[in-house]
N, C-alpha and C positions, 0 to 999 in steps of 0.2 A: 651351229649345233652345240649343246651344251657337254658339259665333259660329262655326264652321267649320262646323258643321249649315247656320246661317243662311246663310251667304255665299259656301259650297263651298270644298273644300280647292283647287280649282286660282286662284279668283279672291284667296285669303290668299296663295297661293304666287307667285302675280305681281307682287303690292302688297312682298312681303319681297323678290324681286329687285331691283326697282324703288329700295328704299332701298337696297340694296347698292350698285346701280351709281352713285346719287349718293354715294354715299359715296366708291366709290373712283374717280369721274371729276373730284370734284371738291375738292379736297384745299385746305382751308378753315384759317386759321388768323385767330384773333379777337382780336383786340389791345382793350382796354381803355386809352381815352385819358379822364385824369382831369380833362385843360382842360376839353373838350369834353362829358365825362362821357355819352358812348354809344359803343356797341360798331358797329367798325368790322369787315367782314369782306374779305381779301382772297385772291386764289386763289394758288396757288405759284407756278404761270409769271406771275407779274406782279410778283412779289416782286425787288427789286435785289437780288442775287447776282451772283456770278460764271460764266462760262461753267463751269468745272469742276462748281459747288455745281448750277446749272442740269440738266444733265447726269445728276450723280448723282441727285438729286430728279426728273426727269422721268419720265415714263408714257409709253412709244414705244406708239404706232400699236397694230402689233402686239400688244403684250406686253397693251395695254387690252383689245382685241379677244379674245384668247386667254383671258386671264384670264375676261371678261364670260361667255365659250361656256361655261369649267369650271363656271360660276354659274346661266347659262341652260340649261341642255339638261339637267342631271338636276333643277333644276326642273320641268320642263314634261315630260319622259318621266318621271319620280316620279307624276308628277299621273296620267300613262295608265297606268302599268304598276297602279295604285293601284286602275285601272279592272275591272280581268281578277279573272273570277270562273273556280275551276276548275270545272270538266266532265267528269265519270267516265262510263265507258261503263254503259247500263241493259240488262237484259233484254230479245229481240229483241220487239215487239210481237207478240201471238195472240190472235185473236179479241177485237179489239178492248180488251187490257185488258195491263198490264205486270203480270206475277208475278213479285216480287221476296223470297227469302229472305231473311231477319235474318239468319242469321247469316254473310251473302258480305257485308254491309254493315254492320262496327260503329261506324261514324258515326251509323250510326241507332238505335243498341243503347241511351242513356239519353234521357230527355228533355231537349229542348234542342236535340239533333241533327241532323244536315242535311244533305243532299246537293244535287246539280245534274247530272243527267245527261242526255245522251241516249240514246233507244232505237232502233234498228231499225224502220223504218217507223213512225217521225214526222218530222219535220222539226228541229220544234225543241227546246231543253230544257226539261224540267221538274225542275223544286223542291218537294224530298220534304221534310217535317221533323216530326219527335217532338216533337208540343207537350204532348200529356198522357199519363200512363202508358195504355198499349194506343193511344192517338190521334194519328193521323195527318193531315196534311194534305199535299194536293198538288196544285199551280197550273201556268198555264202561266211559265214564267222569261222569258219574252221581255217586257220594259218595254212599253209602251205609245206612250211619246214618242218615244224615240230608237231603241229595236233594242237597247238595253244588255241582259246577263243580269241576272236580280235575284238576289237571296239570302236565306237567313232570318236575322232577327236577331232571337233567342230571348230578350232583354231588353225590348225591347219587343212580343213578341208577334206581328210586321210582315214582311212581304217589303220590301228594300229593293234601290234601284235605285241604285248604285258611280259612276253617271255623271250625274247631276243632281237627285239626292236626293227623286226619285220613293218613297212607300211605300203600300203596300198593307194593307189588312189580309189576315185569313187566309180570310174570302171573298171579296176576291178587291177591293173597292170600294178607290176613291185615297181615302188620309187627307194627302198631301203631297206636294208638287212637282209637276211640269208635266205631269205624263202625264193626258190628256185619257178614257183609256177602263178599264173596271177589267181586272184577268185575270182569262182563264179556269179554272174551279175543275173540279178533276176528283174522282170519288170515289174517297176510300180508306180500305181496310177492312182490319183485321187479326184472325189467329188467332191471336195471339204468338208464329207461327211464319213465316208469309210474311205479306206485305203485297199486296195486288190491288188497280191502281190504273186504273179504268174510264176508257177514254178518249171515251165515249159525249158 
């Protein structure tokens, strides 16, 4: 598992502002005294200068502030927008079951493939995906833990959840993160020409 798997992209993305803003709050310069033979660190506003050299060197209020926001905020909307999984419109539901043509959806047309949509009388989405040639799976997309939508990620086999790195397998049982209940699995079957997907 990678250390952004491990520790989420928004908690890496906090720790890397985090350095940024000591960095540029605190503007460090390290002199090397050889009487003494240790490194001494002192900040700039403390350094003897002149008012001019003061001046040119200093960080106003403002400009810190401003600067910090260009740093902070596509940080932190990076991490959400990061979140958003799309959602195509499905077939209206009938008798209880979605009928969906192949070929209105060529996302779904090789293995690997995937969608997220919703349909007309259900509530919420579901997550169709082409795991083996002719084979279908299809879950409920609503996370468990948080309400997040999931997705298929066809490298591992897994429905994964964008928002706290919840995953599923493809019946539906948690194999990771905090989501406490599995999804619901729904049946689906194909003719290689449309897909029926029982919402029974």
């Amino acid at each position: 598992m990678s250390y952004l798997k491990k520790f989420g992209i928004r908690n890496y993305a906090i720790q890397t502002v985090l350095i940024i803003l000591i960095v540029l709050r605190f503007r460090v310069r390290i002199h090397y005294r050889s009487a003494n033979t240790f490194f001494s660190m002192q900040y700039c506003a403390t350094m003897h200068s002149s008012d001019d050299d003061r001046t040119q060197n200093s960080i106003s209020r403002r400009s810190f502030l401003g600067g910090t926001a260009l740093v902070v905020l596509p940080a932190l909307c990076g991490g959400c927008t990061s979140n958003s999984v799309a959602v195509i419109e499905l077939p209206a539901v009938a008798d209880n079951a979605i009928v969906i043509a192949l070929a209105d959806f060529p996302d779904l047309a090789a293995v690997g493939g995937s969608v997220v949509g919703k349909a007309a009388g259900r509530a919420g989405p579901i997550v169709i995906a082409h795991v083996e040639d002719g084979k279908f799976a299809a879950l409920d997309a609503t996370c468990t833990h948080m309400q997040c939508t999931v997705s298929y990620n066809p490298l591992a086999l897994a429905m994964d959840c964008p928002c706290h790195d919840s995953s599923y397998e493809l019946d539906g049982r948690v194999i990771g993160g905090p989501a406490p209940r599995p999804l619901k699995v729904f049946v689906a079957s194909s003719d290689g020409t449309t897909l029926t997907i029982t919402l029974a």
